[in-house]
C-alpha positions in Angstrom: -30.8 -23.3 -12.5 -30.9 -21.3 -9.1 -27.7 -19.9 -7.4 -26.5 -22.7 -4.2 -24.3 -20.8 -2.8 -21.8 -17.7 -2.8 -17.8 -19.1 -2.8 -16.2 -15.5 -3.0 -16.1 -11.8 -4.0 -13.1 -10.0 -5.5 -12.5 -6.6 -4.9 -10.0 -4.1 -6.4 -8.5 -2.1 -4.5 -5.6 0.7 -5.3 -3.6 0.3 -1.3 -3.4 -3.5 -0.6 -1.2 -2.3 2.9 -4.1 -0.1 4.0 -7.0 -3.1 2.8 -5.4 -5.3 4.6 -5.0 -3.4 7.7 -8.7 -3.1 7.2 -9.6 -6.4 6.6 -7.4 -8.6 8.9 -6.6 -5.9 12.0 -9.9 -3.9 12.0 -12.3 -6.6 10.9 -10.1 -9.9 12.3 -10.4 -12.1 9.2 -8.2 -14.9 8.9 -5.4 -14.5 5.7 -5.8 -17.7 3.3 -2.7 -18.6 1.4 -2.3 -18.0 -2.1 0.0 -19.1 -4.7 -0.7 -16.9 -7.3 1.8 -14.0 -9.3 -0.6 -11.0 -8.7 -0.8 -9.0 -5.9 -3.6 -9.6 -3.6 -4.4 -10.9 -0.6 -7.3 -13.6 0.4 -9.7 -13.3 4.0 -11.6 -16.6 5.1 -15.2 -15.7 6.5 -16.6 -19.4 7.4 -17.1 -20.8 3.3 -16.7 -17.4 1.7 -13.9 -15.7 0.8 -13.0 -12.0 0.5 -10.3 -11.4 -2.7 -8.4 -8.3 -2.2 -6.6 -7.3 -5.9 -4.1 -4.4 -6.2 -4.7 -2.5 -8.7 -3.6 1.1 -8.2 -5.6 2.6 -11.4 -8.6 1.7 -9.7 -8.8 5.6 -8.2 -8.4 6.8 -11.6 -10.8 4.7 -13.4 -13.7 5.6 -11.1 -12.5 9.2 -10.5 -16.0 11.0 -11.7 -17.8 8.7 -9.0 -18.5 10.7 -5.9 -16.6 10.0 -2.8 -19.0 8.7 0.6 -15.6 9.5 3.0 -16.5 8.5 7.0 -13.0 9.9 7.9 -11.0 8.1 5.8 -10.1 11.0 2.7 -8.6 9.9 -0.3 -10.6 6.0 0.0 -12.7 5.6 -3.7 -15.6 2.9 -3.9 -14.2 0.3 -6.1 -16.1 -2.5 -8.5 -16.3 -6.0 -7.2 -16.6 -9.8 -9.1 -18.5 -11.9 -7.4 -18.3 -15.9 -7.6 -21.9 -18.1 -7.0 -22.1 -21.9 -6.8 -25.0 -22.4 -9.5 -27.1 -26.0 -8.8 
């Protein structure tokens, strides 16, 4: 079994406004539509997607991990899941 291809990566994140700002005004992705209850928002980059998922604990669960800030205090890494295409 060998991995194909890559269909999409989640990513938590605790300010969906401020990802999204990121994502679709500083980046430029295209916004997919979604139909589903949770907050989050999807970004279309050629066959792969980017899954941006609220989650406002996210700050608190990593809180002992240190902070790489570039200007932008108060932003935490966050864990990501990441979908493959297995062949």
């Amino acid at each position: 079994m060998q991995i194909t291809q890559c269909l999409h990566a989640a990513i938590l994140v605790s300010d969906l406004e401020r990802a999204e700002q990121f994502y679709g005004n500083v980046l430029g992705l295209p916004k997919v539509d979604r139909q589903l209850k949770f907050t989050g928002a999807w970004y279309q980059i050629g066959n792969f997607q980017i899954h941006l998922i609220e989650n406002r604990d996210v700050a608190i669960a990593l809180s002992n991990v240190p902070r790489q800030s570039r200007g932008n205090e108060g932003t935490e890494p966050a864990p990501g899941l990441f979908c493959c295409l297995l062949g």
